[in-house]
N, C-alpha and C positions, 0 to 999 in steps of 0.2 A: 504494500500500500504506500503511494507517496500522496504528499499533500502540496499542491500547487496555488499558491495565491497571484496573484492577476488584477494590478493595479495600473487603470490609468494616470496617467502624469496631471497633477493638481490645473484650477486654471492659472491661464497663460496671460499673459498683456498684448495687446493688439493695439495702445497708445504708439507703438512708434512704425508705423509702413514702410520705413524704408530698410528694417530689420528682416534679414533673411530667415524664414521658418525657423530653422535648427538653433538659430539666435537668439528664440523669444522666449525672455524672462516670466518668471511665475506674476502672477499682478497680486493687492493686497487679499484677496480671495482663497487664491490660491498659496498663499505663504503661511493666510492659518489654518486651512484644512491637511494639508502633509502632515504637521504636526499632531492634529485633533485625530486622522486616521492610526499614526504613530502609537499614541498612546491607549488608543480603542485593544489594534492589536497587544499591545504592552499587556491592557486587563485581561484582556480576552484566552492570552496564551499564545495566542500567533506568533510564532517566531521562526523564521525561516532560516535555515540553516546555507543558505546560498542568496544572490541578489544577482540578477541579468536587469541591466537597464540600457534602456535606449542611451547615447550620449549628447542627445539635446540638451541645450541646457536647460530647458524647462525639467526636463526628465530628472536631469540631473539636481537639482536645487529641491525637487521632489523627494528624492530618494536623501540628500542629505539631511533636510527636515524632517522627515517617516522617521530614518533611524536614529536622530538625536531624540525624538521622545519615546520610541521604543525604548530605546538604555540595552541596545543589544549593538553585536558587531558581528556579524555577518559578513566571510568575504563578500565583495562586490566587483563585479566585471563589469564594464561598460562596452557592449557588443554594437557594434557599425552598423550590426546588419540588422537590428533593431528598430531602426530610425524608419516609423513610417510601413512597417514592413506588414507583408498579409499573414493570415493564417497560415499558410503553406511554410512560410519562412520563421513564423516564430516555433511553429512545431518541431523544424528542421533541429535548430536550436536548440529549445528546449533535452532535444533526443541526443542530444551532443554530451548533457550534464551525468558528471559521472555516478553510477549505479548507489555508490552508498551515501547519496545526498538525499535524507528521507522527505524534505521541504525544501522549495523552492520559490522567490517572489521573480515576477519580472513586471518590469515598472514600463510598459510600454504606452504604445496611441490609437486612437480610433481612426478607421473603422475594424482596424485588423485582428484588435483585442479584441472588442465585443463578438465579432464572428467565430475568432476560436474558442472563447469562454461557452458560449451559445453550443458552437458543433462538438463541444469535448463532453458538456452536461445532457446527460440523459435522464437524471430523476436530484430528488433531492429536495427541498424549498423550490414546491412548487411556487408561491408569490416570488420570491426571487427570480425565479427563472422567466415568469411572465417580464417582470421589470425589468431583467438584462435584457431580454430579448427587445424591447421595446426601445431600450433608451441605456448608453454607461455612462453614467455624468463624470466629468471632470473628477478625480481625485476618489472616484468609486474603489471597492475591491470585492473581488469575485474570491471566493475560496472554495476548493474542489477539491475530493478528496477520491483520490485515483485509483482504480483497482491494477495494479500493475506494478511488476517487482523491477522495473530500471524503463528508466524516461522514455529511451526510444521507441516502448511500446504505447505510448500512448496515443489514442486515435478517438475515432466520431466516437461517442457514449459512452466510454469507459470512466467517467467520471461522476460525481454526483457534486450536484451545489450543494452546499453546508449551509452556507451565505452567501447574503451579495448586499452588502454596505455601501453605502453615498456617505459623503460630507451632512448632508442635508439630515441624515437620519441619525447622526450623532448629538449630547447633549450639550 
């Protein structure tokens, strides 16, 4: 069994246009939900023994706010091929992390997250999975819990949502 969390990157600032995509900074929104998801996981237990994140710096300023209020230290890789990337390529990924990693986050973007969270869950919180499937807001986290003894095997169903958290449903 591994357990995969699936976090989009908090929101972004779109105040400056002449900022290249990979460029754009988290705005005041997005600087306090990282942290408020951080600590949710902190109660909760959530702690990932691995970190894959996009290397935008949105992503990035993401992941270092999540884990300053966790209070964990998790290696972290910042993978290229991250950035933007579909389903097909985050699973590739994903199936890359090696076998005795029993939890995994990856800090990625839409639409390619929500599609793999979507096509990996086959039961679980059912209201959660109507609501992923609907809609992953900014700074959400999907958590699925994998029937599958090493990453590469993971595919359409094999998953179950536990949860699936927003900023917004936080206290």
């Amino acid at each position: 069994m591994k357990r995969l969390y699936l976090l989009r990157h908090a929101k972004s600032d779109w105040a400056d246009p002449s900022l290249d995509d990979f460029d754009r900074p988290l705005n005041g929104r997005g600087r306090k939900s990282a942290p408020a998801i951080g600590r949710y996981m902190r109660r909760e237990g959530l702690i990932p023994a691995l970190v894959l994140s996009s290397p935008s710096r949105r992503t990035r300023q993401t992941c270092e706010l999540l884990l300053g209020s966790l209070k964990a230290e998790p290696p972290v890789e910042f993978v290229d091929e991250l950035y933007l990337a579909e389903p097909v390529r985050l699973l590739k990924r994903i199936g890359r992390v090696p076998e005795d990693i029993p939890s995994l986050l990856v800090i990625a973007h839409n639409p390619g997250l929500q599609a793999l969270a979507h096509k990996l869950a086959s039961g679980g919180d059912t209201a959660g999975r109507r609501r992923l499937a609907a809609k992953y807001p900014t700074g959400a986290l999907a958590v699925l819990d994998c029937d599958v003894a090493a990453w590469d095997q993971l595919a359409s169903g094999l998953c179950v949502l536990e949860r699936f958290v927003a900023p917004r449903d936080l206290p």
